[in-house]
C-alpha positions in Angstrom: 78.9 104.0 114.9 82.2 102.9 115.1 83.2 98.8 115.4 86.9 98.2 116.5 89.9 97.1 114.0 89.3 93.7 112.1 85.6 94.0 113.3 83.9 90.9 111.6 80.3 92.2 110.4 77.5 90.4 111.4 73.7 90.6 109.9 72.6 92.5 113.4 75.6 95.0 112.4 74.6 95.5 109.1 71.4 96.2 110.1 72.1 98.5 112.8 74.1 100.5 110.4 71.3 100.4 107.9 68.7 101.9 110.2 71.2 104.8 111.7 71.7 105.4 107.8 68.2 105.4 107.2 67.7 108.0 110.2 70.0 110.3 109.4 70.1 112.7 107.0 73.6 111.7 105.5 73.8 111.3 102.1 76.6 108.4 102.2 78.0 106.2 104.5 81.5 106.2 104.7 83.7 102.9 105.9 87.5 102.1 105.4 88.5 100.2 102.1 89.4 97.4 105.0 86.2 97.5 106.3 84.1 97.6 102.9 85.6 93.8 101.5 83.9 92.8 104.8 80.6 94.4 104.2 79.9 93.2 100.4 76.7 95.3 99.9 76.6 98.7 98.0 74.2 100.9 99.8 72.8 100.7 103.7 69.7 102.5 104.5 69.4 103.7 100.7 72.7 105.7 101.0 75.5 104.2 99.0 78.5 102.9 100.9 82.0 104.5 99.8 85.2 103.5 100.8 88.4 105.4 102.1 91.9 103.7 101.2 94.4 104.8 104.5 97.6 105.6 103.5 100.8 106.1 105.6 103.7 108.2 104.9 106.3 108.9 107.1 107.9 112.6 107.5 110.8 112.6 109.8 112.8 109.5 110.6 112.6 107.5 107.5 115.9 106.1 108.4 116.0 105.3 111.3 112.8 103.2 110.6 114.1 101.4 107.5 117.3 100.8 109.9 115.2 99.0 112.7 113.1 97.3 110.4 116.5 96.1 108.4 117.2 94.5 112.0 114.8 93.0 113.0 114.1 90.9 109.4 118.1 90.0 109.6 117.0 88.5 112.8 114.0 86.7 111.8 116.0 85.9 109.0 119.0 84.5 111.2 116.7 82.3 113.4 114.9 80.7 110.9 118.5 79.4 109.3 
């Protein structure tokens, strides 16, 4: 099942994972480290309930990145003084 980004859990979600768990013949259930502060239960359905931490890195263009991003906080920066 997948909920969309900053998905706040409900009971009825919980649930709905916990019985798809139980069905299943997974041995895990598997969430975002995002996803698992909002869900503060260690197992669903008897399976345990790990977390992935996302990471970002970025190959080509670095620069030119940091260069944008250097713009657009002197901007915020001007406009706020």
């Amino acid at each position: 099942r997948e909920f969309p980004d900053h998905h706040a859990y409900a009971d009825m979600d919980r649930e709905e994972i916990r019985r798809a768990a139980a069905a299943s013949s997974a041995e895990l259930v598997l969430c975002t480290h995002k996803d698992l502060v909002k869900l503060p239960i260690n197992d669903l359905g008897q399976r345990p309930l790990w977390a992935l931490t996302v990471e970002m890195q970025i190959r080509e263009g670095a620069e030119v990145l940091e260069a944008a991003l250097d713009r657009v906080t002197q901007q915020a920066h001007d406009h706020r003084s």
